[in-house]
N, C-alpha and C positions, 0 to 999 in steps of 0.2 A: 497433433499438437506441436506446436517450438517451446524449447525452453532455452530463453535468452542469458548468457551466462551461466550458462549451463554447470562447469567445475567437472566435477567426476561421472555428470549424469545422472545421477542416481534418482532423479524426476522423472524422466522420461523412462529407465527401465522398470521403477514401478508403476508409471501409470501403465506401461506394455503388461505386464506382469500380471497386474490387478482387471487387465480387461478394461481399463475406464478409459485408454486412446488403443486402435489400430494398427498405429502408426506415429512415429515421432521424430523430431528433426530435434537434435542438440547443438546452440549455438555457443562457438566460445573464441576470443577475440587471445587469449592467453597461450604461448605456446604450451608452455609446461599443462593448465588444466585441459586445455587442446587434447591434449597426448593421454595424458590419465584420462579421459571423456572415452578416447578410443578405445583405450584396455578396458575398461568397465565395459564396454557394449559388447566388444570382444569375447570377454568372460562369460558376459552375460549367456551370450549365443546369440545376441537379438539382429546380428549385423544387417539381417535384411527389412527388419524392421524400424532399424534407428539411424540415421545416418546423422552421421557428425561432421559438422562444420565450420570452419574456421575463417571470423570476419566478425566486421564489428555491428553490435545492435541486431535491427532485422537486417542487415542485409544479407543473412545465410539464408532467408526464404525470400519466394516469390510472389507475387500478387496474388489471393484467392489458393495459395498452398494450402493453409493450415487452418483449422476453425476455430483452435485455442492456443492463447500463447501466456504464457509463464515467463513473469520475466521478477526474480526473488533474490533478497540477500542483497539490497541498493540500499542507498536513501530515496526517497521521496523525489528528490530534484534532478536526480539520476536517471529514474524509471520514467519520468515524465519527460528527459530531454532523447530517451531513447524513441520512444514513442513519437515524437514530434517529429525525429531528423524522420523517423521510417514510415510517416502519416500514409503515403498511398498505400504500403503493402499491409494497413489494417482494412482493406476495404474485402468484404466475405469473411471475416472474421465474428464470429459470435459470440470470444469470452475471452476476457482478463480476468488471469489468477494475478495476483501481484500484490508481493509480499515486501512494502519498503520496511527499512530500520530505522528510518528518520523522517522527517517532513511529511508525513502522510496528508496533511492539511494539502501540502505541494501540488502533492499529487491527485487530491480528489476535488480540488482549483482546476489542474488541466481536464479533468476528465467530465467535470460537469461543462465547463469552456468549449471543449469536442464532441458533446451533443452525445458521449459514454454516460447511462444510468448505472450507478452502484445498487447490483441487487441484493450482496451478503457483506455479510462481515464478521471476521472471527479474531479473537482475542487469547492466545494461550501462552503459557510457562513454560517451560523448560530449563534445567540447567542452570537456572536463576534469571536467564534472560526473556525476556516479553516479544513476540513474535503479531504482527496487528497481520491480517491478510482481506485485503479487499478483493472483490469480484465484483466485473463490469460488464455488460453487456451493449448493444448499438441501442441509439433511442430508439429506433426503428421497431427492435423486436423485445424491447423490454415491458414486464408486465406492469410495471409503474416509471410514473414519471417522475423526470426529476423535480419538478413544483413540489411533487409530492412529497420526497423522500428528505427536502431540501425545506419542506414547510418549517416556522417559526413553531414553535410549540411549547404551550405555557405548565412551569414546574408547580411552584407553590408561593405563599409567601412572596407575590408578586415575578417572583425570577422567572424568564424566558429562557427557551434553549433558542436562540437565533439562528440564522444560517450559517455567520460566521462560527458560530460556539459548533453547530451540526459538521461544519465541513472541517474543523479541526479536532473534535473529540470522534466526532465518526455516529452518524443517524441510528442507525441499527444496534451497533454499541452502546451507546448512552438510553437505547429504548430498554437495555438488557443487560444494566450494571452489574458485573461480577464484580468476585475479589481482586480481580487481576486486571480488571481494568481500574478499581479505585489504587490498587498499589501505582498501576502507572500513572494516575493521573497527582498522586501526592508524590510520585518523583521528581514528574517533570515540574509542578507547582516549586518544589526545593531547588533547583536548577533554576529556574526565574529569577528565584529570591536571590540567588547567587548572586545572577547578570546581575538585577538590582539593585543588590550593596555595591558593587562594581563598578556603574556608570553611576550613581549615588556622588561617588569622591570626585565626581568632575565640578566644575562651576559653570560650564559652558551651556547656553542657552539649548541647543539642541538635546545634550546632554539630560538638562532639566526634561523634556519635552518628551524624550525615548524613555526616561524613567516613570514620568507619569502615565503612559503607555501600556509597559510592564506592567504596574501596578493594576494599573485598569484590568490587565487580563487576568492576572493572579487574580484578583477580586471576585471577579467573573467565575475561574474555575473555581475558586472554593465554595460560589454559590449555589454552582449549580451541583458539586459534590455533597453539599450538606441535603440538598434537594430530592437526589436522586436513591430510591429504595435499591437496597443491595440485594440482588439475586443470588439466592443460594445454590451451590452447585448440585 
């Protein structure tokens, strides 16, 4: 496996640890989590197992290196622009862990675009903060497609889940509404309303145009939240 921006490591010495990789490459483009990256693996004992390296994105691995790559703790438009510059060295690649903090819409935009099917999706808490984690794998070798997973699919009370509403609340998610993903989605709902009062005080034609926009989508998620059964944990 590579984990891209790796920080301290502590992905790769648990996936070594736990048995679930080999082998692992820690990528970190930062001097200082550079440095902390080495002592962790050092500590660890794992040094022949993990090698750490310093550089930006993928370019600490090589073409057909690694079979899984992590790349966690970005936004959305981050992890997708990482991916793009490093496009050749995903080829023999068979898995995206990739963990955004933001844009996740962004990011499953580039990854249905590059012909990556989203096979999981996980939703969790911690610490007060909401952590979204997608997994991808090549069209090639995924057990569904994206038609599928990207299908329109009707709620109730006429409301659809669209592809757009799918590729921004997340397929799998929205099949499997917890608590934790209604709390994130009446966040981010509050945060709209925000923008909305905001570009609201303008008069400017476009202004008007981006606010009815908002509105539209606010609309949207709160129908398809009122739609959607709450999965008990």
């Amino acid at each position: 496996m590579a984990d891209i921006g790796s920080d301290h490591a502590l992905l790769p010495v648990a996936a070594i640890r736990s048995g679930k990789a080999s082998a692992a490459v820690a990528g970190e483009v930062n001097p200082g989590p550079y440095d902390a990256a080495c002592k962790q693996v050092s500590d660890a004992g794992l040094k022949e197992k993990i090698t750490v390296r310093r550089g930006d994105g993928l370019d600490v691995i090589s073409t057909g290196e690694v079979d899984v790559i992590t790349i966690a703790g970005m936004g959305g438009a981050l992890i997708a622009s990482i991916l793009e510059r490093g496009l050749s060295k995903l080829e023999g690649v068979q898995l995206l862990i990739l963990q955004p903090n933001v844009g996740e819409d962004i990011l499953r935009r580039w990854l249905l675009e590059h012909h990556w099917v989203v096979v999981a999706e996980q939703l969790l808490e911690e610490d007060g903060k909401i952590y979204e984690i997608i997994t991808a794998m090549p069209q090639a070798s995924s057990p569904i497609a994206n038609e599928e997973v990207y299908r329109a699919r009707p709620l109730k009370d006429g409301v659809e889940m669209t592809e757009d509403l799918l590729l921004r609340m997340g397929p799998y998610l929205t099949d499997r509404a917890t608590e934790v993903f209604f709390a994130k989605w009446e966040s981010e709902i509050c945060k709209l309303q925000g923008v909305l009062q905001s570009i609201s005080k303008s008069d400017q034609e476009s202004s008007r145009d981006k606010a009815a926009e908002v509105q539209q989508l606010i609309s949207s998620l709160q129908e398809v939240l009122a739609c959607l059964p709450k999965v008990k944990p």
